[in-house]
MILODO-243506 format. One record per residue (C-alpha): residue number from 1; residue in one letter; x negated, y, z. Coordinates in pm, 1 decimal. Layout:
// MILODO-243506
<resi = NUM&resn = A&xx = X&yy = Y&zz = Z>
...
//
This chain:
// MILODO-243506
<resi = 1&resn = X&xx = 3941.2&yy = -18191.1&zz = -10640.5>
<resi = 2&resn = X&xx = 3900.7&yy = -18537.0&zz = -10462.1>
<resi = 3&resn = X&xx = 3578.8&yy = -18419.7&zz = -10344.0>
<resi = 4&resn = X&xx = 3671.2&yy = -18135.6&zz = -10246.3>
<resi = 5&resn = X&xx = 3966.5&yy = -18295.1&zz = -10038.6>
<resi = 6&resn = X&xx = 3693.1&yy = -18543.4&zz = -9868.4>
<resi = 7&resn = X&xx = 3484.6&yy = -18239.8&zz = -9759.4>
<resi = 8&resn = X&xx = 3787.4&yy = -18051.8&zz = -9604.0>
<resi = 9&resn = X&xx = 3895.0&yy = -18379.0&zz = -9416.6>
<resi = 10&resn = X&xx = 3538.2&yy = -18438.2&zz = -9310.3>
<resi = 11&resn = X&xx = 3479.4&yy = -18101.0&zz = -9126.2>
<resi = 12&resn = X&xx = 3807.3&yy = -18103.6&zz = -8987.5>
<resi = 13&resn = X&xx = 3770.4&yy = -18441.6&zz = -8875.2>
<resi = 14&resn = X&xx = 3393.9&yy = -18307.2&zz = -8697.6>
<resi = 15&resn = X&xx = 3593.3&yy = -18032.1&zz = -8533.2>
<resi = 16&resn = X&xx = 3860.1&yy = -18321.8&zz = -8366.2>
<resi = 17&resn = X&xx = 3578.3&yy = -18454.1&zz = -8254.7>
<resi = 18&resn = X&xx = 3373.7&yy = -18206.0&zz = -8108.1>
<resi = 19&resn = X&xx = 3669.2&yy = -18099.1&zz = -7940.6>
<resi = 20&resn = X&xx = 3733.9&yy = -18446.0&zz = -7827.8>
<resi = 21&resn = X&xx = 3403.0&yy = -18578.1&zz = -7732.5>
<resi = 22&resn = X&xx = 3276.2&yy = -18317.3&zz = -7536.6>
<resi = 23&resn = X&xx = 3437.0&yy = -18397.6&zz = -7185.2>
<resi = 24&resn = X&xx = 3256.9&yy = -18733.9&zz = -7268.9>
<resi = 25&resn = X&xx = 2920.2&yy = -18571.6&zz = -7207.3>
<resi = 26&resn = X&xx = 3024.6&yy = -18525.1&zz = -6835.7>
<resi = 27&resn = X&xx = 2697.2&yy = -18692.2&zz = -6648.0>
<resi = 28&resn = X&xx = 2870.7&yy = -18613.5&zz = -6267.1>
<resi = 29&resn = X&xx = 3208.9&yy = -18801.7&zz = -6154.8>
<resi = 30&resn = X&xx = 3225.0&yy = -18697.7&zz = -5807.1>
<resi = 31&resn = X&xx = 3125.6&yy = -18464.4&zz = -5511.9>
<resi = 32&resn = X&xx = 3186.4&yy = -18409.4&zz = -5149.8>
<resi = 33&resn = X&xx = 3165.5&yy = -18066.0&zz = -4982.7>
<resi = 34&resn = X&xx = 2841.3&yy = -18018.9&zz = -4768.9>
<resi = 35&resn = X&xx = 2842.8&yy = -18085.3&zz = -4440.2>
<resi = 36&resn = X&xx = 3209.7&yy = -18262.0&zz = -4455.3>
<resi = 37&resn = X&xx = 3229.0&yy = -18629.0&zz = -4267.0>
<resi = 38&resn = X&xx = 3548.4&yy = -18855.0&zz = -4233.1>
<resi = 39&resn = X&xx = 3508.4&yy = -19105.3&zz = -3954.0>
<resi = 40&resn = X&xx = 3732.3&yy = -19367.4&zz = -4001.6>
<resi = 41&resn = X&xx = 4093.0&yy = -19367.1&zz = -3755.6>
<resi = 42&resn = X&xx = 4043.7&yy = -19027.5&zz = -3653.5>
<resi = 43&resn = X&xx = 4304.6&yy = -18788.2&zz = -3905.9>
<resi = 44&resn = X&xx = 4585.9&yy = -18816.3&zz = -4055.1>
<resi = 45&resn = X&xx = 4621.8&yy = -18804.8&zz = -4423.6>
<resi = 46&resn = X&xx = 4933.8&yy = -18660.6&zz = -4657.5>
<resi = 47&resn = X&xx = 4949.2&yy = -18888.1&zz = -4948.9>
<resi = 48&resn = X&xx = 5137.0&yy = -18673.2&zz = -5222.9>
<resi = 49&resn = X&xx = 5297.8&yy = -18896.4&zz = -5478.8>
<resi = 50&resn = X&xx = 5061.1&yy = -18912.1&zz = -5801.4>
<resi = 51&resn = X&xx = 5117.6&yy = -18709.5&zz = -6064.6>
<resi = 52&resn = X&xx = 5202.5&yy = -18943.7&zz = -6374.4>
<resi = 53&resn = X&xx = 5189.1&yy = -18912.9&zz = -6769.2>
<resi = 54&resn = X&xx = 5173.5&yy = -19208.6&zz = -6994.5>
<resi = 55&resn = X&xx = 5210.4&yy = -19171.6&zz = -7355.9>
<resi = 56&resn = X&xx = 5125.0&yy = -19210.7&zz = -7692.1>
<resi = 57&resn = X&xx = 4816.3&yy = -19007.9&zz = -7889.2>
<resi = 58&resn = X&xx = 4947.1&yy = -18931.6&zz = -8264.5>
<resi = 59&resn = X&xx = 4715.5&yy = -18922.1&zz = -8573.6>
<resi = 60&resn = X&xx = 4652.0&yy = -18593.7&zz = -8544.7>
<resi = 61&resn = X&xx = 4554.8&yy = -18610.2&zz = -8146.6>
<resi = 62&resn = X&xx = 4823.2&yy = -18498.8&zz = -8015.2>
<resi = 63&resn = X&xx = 5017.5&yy = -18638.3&zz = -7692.5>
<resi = 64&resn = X&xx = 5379.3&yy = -18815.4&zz = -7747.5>
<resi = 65&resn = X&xx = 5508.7&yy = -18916.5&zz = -7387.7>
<resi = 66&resn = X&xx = 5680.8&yy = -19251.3&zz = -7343.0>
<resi = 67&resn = X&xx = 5929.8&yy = -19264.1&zz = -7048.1>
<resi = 68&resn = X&xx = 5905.9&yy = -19613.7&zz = -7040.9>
<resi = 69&resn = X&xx = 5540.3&yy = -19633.1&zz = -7039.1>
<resi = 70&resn = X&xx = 5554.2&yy = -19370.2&zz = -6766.5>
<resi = 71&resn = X&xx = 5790.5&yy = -19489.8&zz = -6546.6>
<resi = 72&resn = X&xx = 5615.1&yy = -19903.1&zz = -6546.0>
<resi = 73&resn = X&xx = 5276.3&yy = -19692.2&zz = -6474.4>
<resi = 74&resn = X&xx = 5462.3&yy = -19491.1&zz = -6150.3>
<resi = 75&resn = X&xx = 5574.7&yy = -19843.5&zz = -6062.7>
<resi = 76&resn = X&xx = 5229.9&yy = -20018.1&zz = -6095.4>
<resi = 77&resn = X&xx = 5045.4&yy = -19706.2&zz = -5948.0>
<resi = 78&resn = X&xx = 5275.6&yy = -19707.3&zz = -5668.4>
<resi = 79&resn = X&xx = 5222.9&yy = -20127.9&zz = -5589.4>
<resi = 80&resn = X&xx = 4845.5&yy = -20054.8&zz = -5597.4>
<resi = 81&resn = X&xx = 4868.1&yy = -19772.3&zz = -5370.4>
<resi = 82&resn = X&xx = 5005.4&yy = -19927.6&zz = -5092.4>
<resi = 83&resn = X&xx = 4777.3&yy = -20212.7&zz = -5060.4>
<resi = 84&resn = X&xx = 4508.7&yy = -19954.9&zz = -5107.5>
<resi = 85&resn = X&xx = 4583.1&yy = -19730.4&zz = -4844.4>
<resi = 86&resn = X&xx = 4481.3&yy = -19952.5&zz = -4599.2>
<resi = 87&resn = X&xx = 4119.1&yy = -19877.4&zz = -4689.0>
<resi = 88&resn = X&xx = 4097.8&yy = -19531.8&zz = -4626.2>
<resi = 89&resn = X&xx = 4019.8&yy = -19571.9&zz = -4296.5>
<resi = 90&resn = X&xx = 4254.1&yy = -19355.4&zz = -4176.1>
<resi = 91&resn = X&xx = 4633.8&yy = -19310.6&zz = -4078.0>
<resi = 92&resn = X&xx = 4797.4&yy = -19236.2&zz = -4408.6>
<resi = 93&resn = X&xx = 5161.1&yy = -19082.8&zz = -4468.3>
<resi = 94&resn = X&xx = 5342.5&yy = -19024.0&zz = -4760.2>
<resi = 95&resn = X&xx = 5482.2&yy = -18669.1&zz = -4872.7>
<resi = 96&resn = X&xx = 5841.9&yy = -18650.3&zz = -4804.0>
<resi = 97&resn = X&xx = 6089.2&yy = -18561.5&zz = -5103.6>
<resi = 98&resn = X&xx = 6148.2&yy = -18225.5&zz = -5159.7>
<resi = 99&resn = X&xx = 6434.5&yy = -17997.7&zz = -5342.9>
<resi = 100&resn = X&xx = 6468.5&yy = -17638.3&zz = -5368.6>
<resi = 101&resn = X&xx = 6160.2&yy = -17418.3&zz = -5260.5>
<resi = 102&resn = X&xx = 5996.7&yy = -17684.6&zz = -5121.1>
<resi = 103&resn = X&xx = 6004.9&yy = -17905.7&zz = -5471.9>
<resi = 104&resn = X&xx = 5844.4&yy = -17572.3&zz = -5620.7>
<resi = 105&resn = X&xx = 5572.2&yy = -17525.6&zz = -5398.7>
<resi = 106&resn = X&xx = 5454.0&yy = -17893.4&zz = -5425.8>
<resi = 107&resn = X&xx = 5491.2&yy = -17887.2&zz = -5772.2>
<resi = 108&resn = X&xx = 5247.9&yy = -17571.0&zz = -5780.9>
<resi = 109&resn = X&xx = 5011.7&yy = -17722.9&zz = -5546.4>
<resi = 110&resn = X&xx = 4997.9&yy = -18057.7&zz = -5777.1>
<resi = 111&resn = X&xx = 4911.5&yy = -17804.4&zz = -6105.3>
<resi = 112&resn = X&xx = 4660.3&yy = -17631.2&zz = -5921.4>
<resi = 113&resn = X&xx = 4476.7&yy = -17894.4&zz = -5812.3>
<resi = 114&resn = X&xx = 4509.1&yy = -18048.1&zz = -6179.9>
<resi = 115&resn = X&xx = 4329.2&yy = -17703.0&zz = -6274.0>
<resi = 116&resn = X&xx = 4059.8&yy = -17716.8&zz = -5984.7>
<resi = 117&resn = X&xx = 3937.7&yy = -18067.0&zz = -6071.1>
<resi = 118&resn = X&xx = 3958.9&yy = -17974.0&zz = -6468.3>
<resi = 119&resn = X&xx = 3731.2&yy = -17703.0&zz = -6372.4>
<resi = 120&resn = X&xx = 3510.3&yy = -17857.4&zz = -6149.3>
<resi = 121&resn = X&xx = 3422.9&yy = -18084.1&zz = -6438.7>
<resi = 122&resn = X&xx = 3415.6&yy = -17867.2&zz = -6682.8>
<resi = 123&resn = X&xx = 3213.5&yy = -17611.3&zz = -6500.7>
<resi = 124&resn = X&xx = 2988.8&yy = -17804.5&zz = -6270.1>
<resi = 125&resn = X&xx = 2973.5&yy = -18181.7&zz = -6315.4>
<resi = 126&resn = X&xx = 2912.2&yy = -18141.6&zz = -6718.7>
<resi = 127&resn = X&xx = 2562.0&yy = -17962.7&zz = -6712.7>
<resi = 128&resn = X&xx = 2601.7&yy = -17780.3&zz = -7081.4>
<resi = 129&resn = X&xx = 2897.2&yy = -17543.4&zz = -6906.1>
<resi = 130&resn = X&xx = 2787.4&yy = -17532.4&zz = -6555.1>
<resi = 131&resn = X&xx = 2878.1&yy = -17130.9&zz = -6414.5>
<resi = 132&resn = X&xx = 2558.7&yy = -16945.5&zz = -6319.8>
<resi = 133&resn = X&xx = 2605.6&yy = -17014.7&zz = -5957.5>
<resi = 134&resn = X&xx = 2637.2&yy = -17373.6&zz = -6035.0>
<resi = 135&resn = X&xx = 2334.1&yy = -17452.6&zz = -6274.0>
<resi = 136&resn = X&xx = 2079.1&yy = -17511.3&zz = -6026.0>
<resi = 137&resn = X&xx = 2009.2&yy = -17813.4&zz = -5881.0>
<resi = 138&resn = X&xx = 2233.1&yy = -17886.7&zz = -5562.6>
<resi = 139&resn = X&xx = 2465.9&yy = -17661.1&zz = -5638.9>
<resi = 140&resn = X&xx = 2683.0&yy = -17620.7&zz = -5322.3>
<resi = 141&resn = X&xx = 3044.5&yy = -17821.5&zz = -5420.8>
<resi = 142&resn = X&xx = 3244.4&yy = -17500.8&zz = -5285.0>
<resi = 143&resn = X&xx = 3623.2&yy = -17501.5&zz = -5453.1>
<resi = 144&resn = X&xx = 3900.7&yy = -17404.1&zz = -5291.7>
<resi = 145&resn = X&xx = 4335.1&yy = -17445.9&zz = -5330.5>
<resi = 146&resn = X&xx = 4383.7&yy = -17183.7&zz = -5089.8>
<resi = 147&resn = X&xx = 4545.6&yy = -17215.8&zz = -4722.2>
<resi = 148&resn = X&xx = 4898.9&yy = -17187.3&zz = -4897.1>
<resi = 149&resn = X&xx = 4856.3&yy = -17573.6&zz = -4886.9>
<resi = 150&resn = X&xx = 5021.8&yy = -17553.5&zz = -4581.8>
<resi = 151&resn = X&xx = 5309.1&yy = -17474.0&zz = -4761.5>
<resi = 152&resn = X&xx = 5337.4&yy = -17847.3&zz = -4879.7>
<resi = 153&resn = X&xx = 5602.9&yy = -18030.7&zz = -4764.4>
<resi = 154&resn = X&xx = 5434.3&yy = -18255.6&zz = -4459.0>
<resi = 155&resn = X&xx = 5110.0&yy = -18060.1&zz = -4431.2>
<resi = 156&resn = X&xx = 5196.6&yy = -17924.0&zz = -4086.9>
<resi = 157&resn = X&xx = 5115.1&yy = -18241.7&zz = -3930.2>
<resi = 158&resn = X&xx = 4862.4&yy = -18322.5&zz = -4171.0>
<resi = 159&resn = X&xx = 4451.2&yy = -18281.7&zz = -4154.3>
<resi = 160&resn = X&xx = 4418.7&yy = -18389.7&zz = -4483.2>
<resi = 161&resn = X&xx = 4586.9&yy = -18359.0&zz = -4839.4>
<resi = 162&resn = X&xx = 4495.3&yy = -18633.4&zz = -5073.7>
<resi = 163&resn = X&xx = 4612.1&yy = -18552.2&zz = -5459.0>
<resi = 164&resn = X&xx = 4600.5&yy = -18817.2&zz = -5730.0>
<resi = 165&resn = X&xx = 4663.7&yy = -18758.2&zz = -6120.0>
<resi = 166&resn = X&xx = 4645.9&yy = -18987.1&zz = -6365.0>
<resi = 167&resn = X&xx = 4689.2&yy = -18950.4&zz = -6759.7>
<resi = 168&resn = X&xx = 4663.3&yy = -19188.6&zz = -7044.9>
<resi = 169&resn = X&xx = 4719.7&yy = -19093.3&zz = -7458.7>
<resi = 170&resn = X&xx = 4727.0&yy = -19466.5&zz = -7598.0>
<resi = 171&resn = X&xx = 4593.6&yy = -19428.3&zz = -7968.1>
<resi = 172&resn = X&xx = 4882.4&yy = -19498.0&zz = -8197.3>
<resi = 173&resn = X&xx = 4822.4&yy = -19674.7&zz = -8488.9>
<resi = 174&resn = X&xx = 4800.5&yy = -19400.1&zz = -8717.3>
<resi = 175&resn = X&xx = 4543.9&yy = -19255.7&zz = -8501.9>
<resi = 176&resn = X&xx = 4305.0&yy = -19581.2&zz = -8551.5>
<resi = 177&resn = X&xx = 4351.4&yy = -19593.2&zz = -8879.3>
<resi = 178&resn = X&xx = 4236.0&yy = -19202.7&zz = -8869.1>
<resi = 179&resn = X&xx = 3926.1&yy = -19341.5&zz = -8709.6>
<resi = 180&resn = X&xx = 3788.8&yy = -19583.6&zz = -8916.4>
<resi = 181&resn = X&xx = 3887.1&yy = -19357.9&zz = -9181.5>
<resi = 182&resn = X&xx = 3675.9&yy = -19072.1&zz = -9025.4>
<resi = 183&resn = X&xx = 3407.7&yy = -19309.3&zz = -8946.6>
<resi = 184&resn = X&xx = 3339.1&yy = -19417.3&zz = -9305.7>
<resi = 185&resn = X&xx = 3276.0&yy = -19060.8&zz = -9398.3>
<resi = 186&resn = X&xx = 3030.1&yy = -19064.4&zz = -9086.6>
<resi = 187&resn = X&xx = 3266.3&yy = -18840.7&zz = -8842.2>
<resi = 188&resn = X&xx = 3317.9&yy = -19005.8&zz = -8499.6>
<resi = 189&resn = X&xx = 3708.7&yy = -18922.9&zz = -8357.6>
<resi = 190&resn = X&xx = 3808.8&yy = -19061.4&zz = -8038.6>
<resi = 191&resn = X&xx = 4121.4&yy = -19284.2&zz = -8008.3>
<resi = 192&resn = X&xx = 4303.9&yy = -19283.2&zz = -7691.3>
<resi = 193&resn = X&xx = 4206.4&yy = -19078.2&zz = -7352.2>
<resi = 194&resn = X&xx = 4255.4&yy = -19199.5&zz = -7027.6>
<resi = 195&resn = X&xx = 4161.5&yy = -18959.7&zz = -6726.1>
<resi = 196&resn = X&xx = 4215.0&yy = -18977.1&zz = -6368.7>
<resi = 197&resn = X&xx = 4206.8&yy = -18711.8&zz = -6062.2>
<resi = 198&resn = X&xx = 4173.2&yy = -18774.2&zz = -5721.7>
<resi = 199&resn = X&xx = 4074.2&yy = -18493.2&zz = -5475.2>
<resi = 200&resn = X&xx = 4086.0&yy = -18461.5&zz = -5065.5>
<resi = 201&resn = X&xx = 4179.8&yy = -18105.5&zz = -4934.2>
<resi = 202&resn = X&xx = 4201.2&yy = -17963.9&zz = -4588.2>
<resi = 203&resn = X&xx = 4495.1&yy = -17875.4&zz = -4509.0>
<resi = 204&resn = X&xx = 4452.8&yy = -17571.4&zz = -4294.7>
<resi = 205&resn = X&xx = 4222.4&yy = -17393.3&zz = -4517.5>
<resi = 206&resn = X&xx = 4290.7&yy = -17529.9&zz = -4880.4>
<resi = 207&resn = X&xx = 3903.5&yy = -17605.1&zz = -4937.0>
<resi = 208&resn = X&xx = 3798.1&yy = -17896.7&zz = -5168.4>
<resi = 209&resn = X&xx = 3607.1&yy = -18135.5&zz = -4936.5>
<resi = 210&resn = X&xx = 3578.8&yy = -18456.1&zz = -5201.7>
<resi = 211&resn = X&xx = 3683.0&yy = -18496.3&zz = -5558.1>
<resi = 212&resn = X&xx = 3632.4&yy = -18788.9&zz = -5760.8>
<resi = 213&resn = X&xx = 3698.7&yy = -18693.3&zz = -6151.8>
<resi = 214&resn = X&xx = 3672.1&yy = -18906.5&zz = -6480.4>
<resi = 215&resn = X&xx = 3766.9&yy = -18831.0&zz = -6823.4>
<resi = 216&resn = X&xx = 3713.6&yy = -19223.1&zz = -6933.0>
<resi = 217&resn = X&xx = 3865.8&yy = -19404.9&zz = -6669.0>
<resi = 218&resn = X&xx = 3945.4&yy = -19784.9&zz = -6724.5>
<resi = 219&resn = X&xx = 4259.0&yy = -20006.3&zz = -6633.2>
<resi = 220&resn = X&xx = 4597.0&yy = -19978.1&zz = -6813.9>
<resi = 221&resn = X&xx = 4829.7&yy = -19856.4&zz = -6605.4>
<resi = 222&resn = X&xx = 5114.0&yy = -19993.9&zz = -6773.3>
<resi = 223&resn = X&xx = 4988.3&yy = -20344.6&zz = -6613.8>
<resi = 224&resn = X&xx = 4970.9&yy = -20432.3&zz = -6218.6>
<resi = 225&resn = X&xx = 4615.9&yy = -20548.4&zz = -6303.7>
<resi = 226&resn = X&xx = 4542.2&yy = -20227.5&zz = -6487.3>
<resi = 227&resn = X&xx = 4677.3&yy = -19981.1&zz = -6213.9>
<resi = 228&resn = X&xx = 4494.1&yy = -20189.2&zz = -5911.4>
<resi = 229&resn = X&xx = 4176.5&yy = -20113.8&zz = -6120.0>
<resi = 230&resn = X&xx = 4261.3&yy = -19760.1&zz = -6181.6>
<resi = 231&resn = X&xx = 4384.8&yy = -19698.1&zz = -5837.9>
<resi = 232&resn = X&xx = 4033.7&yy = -19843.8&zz = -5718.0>
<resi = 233&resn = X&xx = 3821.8&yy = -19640.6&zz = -5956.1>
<resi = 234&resn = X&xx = 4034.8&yy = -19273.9&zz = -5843.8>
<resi = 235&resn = X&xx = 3943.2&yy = -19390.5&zz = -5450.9>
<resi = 236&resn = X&xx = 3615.2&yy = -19561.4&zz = -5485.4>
<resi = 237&resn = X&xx = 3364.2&yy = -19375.0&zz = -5227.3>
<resi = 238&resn = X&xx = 3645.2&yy = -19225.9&zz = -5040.2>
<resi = 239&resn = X&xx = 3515.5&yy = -19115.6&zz = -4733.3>
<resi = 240&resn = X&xx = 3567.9&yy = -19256.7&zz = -4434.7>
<resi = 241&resn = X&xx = 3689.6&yy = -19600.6&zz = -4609.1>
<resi = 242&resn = X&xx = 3691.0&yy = -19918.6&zz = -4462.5>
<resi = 243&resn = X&xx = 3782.0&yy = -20265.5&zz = -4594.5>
<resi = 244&resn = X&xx = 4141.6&yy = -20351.5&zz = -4562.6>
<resi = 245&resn = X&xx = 4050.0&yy = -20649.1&zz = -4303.1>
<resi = 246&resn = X&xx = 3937.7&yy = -20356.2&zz = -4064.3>
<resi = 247&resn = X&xx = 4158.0&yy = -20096.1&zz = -4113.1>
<resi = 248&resn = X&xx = 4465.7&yy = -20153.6&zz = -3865.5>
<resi = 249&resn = X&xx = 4797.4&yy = -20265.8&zz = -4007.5>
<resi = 250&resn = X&xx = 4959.5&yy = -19950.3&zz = -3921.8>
<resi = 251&resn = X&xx = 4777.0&yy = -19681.3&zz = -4082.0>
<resi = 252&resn = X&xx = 4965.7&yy = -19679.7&zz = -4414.4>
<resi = 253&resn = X&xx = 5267.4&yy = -19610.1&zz = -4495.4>
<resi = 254&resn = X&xx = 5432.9&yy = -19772.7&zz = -4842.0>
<resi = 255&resn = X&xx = 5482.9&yy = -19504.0&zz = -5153.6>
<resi = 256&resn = X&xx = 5748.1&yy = -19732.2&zz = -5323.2>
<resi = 257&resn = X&xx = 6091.2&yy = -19675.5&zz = -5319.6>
<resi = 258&resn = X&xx = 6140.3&yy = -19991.1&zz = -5112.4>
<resi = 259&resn = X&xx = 5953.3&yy = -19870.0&zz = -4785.3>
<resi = 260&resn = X&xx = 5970.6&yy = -19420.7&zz = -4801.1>
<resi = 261&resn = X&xx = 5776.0&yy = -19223.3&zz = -4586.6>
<resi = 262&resn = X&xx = 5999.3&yy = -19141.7&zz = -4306.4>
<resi = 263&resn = X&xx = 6204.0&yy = -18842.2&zz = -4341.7>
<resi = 264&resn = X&xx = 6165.1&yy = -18934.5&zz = -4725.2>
<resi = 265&resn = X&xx = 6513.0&yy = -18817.6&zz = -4897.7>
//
C-alpha cells in the first residue's frame, strides 16, 4: 500500500513538473519586427500602467494572491519606472485613468497583449512548439493587437504603446517542502515562478514591433532593489534607448501617484 502510495505521488509529481518546467525550455527572450527602427527623441510613447500580480504558489502549484504583496510591488514597480523612463530615448507619457468604456477597452487591450506575448513564446521563441510558419530559421516576428489599439485611452496622440506585465507565485512553504520531497523520489517540481512582459506596439496599426518575454525573470518586486532589477530586465534592449545622462529631463513623465500623467483622474 505504501508503495503503491509512493508510485502514485511520484507520477503525479512528474506530471507538475512537466507541466511546470516546460516554459523553462524557452531558448529566445526577445524579438523586434523586421525592418522596425526607433531613433531616439523622435515619438512619443503611451506608457500604460503595468499590469501587477504578486502572490503566493500553494503546495499543490496553485496561485494565492497577496494584496499586500501586490500593492508594495505596484509601488516599487512604479519608483523604478520613473527613473527608467528616462532611458528610452524618447518622450514618454503615461496612460490617463479611465472609467466606464474606456476602463474596458484598456483592460481588453492589457489581456490581449498578455495573450500575444504568451503566445509568442510559446509558439515561436520555445523551438519544440514553434507553428509551421515559424519553425524555420528567421522566422519573420509578425504579431499583431489589431488597430483597435487606438481605442486606448491616450493613443490618439501616441506613436507608440508600450505594455508591461509582471507576475510572481512566491513558493510557500508547503510547496518547498513538496520539493525536496519530490526530489528524493527523483521528480524535479519547480517552486515559485516569476515572469515578466514587456512589448512595444504601434499605435495606428496594432502590430507587435518589439517584445521582450521571460518566464524566469529575477528581482523581487516586493523590494525597491528587486523592482529596479526587474524593471531593467523587462526594458533591457529597448530600442531607441539611451542612458539617462543623455536623454533630456523632460521626456518622462512620473507613473506614481505623486506626479500623474496630465489629464490623469
Amino acid at each position: 500500500m505504501h508503495r503503491l502510495f509512493r508510485v502514485a505521488l511520484a507520477a503525479s509529481l512528474s506530471c507538475a513538473s512537466i507541466l511546470a518546467s516546460a516554459p523553462a525550455a524557452a531558448q529566445e527572450k526577445s524579438a523586434i519586427r523586421a525592418g522596425f527602427e526607433l531613433a531616439a527623441g523622435s515619438k512619443r510613447i503611451l506608457l500604460v500602467r503595468p499590469a501587477i500580480k504578486v502572490g503566493a504558489q500553494s503546495t499543490g502549484g496553485s496561485f494565492e494572491p497577496n494584496a499586500d504583496w501586490t500593492d508594495q510591488a505596484k509601488a516599487n514597480i512604479a519608483t523604478a519606472l520613473d527613473v527608467a523612463q528616462g532611458n528610452l530615448g524618447n518622450s514618454v507619457f503615461v496612460a490617463p485613468d479611465a472609467v466606464g468604456a474606456p476602463a474596458r477597452t484598456l483592460a481588453g487591450y492589457r489581456a490581449l497583449f498578455s495573450t500575444v506575448a504568451d503566445a509568442v513564446i510559446t509558439y515561436q521563441f520555445f523551438p519544440g512548439n514553434r507553428l509551421p510558419t515559424k519553425k524555420r530559421k528567421g522566422a519573420p516576428f509578425e504579431w499583431t493587437l489589431g488597430p483597435g489599439v487606438r481605442d486606448i485611452p491616450g493613443a490618439a496622440t501616441a506613436d507608440y504603446i508600450l505594455f508591461l506585465e509582471t507576475e510572481d507565485h512566491f513558493g510557500s512553504t508547503g510547496r518547498k517542502v513538496a520539493q525536496l520531497f519530490a526530489a528524493g523520489l527523483g521528480v524535479g517540481i519547480v517552486s515559485g515562478l516569476h515572469k515578466g512582459y514587456a512589448g512595444l506596439v504601434d499605435a495606428r496599426t496594432g502590430d507587435l514591433l518589439w517584445l521582450n518575454a521571460d518566464r524566469q525573470m529575477g528581482g523581487d518586486v516586493r523590494d525597491a532593489a528587486g523592482a529596479a532589477r526587474r524593471v531593467a530586465q523587462l526594458l533591457e534592449d529597448f530600442p531607441g534607448s539611451t542612458t539617462l545622462t543623455t536623454a533630456p529631463a523632460t521626456t518622462a513623465t512620473a507613473l506614481t501617484p505623486t506626479a500623474a500623467a496630465p489629464g490623469a483622474q
